[in-house]
C-alpha positions in Angstrom: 2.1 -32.6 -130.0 3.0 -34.2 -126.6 2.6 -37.9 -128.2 4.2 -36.6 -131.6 7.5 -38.7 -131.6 7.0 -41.5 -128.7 5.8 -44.8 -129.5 2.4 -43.9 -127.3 1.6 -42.0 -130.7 0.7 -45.5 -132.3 -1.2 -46.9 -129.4 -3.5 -43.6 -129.8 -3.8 -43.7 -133.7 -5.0 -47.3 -132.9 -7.4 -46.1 -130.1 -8.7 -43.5 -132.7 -9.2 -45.6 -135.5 -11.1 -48.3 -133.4 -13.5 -45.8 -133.0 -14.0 -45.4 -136.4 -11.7 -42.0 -137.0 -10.8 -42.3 -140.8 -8.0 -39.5 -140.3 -6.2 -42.1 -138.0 -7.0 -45.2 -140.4 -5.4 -43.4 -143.2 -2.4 -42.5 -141.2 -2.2 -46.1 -139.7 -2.1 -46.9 -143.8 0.7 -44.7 -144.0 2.7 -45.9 -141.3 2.3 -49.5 -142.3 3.2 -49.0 -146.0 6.8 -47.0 -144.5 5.7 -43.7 -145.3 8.1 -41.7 -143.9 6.8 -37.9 -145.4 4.8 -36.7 -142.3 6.2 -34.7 -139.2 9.7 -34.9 -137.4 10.4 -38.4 -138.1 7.3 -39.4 -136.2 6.2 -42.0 -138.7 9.5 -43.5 -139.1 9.8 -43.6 -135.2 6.7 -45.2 -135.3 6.6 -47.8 -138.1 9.8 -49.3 -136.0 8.1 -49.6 -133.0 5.2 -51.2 -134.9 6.7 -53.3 -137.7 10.4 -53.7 -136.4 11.3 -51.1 -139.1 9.5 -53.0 -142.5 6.7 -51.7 -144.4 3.4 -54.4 -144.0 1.7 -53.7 -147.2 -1.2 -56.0 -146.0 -2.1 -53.8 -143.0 -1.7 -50.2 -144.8 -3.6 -52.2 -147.5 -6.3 -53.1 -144.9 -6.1 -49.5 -143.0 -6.4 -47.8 -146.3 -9.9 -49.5 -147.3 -11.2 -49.1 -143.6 -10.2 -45.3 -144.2 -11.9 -45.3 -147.3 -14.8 -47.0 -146.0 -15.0 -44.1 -143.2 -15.6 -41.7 -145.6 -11.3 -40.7 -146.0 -11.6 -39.7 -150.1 -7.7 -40.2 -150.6 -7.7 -43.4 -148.9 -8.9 -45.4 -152.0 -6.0 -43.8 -154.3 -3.3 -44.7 -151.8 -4.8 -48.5 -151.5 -4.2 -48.4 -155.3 -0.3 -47.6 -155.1 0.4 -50.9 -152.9 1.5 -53.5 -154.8 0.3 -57.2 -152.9 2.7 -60.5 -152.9 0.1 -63.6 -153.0 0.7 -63.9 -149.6 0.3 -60.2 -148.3 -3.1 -60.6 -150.4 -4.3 -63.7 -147.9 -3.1 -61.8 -145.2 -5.1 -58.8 -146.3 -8.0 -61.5 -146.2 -7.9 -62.3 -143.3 -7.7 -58.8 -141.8 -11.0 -58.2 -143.7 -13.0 -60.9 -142.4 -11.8 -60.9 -139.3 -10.0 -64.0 -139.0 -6.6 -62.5 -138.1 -5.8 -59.9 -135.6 -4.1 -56.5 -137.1 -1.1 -55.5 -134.7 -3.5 -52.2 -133.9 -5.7 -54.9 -132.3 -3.1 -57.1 -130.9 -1.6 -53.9 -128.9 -5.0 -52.4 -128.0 -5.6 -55.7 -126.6 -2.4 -55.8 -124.7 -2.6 -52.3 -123.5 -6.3 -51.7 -123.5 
């Protein structure tokens, strides 16, 4: 409750999910596709910090199917409802194989 509405909140769903939580994967899907239906306006807060305020359907896209992966049974469903542009679809890509850097990494990089 303590991180609830700071912008430390994403920086700990990133932590989480690097260590293969599917609960913070899914809601790192969430966040990224603007999602704005969970808490006190903690996902809005958040998805500003992280995307400048714009959904990234390419990284809830990604975080969705790593969620899934992890065992998260709603996480396929939600993938589903994201509609990719060409290019969001590369991007998602390259998230998958590794070849580009999702901002959760980027930060946790950064802030370690």
């Amino acid at each position: 409750k303590a991180l609830c509405c700071s912008e430390e909140a994403i920086l700990w769903f990133c932590r989480s999910a690097s260590q293969g939580t599917a609960e913070a994967m899914f809601r790192l899907g969430r966040i990224y596709a603007g999602d704005t239906a969970d808490g006190p306006g903690l996902i809005s807060r958040v998805i500003a910090f992280v995307n400048e305020g714009e959904a990234d359907h390419a990284q809830a896209t990604y975080w969705f199917q790593m969620a899934a992966k992890a065992g998260e049974a709603t996480a396929i469903s939600a993938s589903k409802k994201i509609e990719l542009s060409p290019t969001e679809r590369v991007s998602l890509a390259d998230y998958m194989s590794g070849n580009a850097m999702t901002e959760c990494e980027s930060l946790l990089k950064a802030r370690g």
